[in-house]
N, C-alpha and C positions, 0 to 999 in steps of 0.2 A: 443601399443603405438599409439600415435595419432598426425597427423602434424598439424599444424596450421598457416595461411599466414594472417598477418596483415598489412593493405594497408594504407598509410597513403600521403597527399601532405601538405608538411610543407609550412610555409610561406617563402619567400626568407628573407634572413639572418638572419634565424633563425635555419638553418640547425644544426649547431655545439651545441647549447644548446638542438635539439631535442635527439642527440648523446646521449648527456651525460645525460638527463633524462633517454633515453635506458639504457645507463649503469647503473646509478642508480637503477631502476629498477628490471634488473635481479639481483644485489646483492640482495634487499629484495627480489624475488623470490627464489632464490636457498638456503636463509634461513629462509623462511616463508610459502611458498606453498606448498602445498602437491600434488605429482603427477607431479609438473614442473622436469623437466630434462634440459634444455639447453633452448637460443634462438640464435639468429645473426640477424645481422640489414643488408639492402643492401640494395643501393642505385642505382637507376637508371641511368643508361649511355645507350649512342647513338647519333648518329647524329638525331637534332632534339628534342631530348628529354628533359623533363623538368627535372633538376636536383634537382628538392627537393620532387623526388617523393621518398619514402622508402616503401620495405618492410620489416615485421620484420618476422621471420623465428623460431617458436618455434617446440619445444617437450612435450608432453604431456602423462604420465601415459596412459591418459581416457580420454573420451568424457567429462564426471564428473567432473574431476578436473580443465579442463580448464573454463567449466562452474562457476562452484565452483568460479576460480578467478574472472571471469568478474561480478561475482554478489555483489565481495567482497567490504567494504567503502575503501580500498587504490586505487583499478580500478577506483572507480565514484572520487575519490580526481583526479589520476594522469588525466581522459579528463578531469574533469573540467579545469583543469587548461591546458590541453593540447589543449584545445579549445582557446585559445589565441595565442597558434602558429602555431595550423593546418587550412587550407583552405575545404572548406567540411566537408562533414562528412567521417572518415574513415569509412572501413568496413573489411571484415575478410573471408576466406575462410579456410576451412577442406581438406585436403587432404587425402587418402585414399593408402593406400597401395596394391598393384596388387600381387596375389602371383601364377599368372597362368604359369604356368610349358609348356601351349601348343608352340611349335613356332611358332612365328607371319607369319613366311612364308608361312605353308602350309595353302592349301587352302583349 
């Protein structure tokens, strides 16, 4: 399995429609993608913090199949158009899973 962190700064008061193209989205995911498992969306809090920053929080098979989707014409549809209410450019990070058994205490 493979994580994936997808970063994105929406524009203000566009937060609630960027929601619900997430949800949208994972429906077709969970019955079109091969390899997707799950995502969740989080939203940034804090003193300070810009409130329309999101992360979105998937599961992935493979390395492969999340590739696989970003290459796919529904991905280049959804930023097209998601390029009208995000500021920048998103970007994305892999997460890796640790399975070291040492503990971290000893030296």
């Amino acid at each position: 399995m493979i994580n994936i962190g997808l970063y994105y700064a929406v524009k203000e008061g566009h937060e609630e429609e960027f929601e619900k193209i997430f949800s949208d989205v994972v429906g077709f995911l969970k019955e079109n993608a091969k390899g997707f498992q799950r995502a969740d969306v989080y939203r940034k809090v804090g003193k300070g913090s810009p409130t329309t920053e999101y992360m979105i929080y998937s599961e992935w098979e493979n390395l492969a199949s999340f590739r696989a989707f970003i290459s796919s014409k529904e991905f280049r549809d959804t930023t097209s158009y998601g390029k009208t209410i995000i500021e920048g450019r998103p970007y994305h990070k892999v997460f890796t899973e640790v399975n070291d058994t040492t503990d971290a205490t000893e030296g």
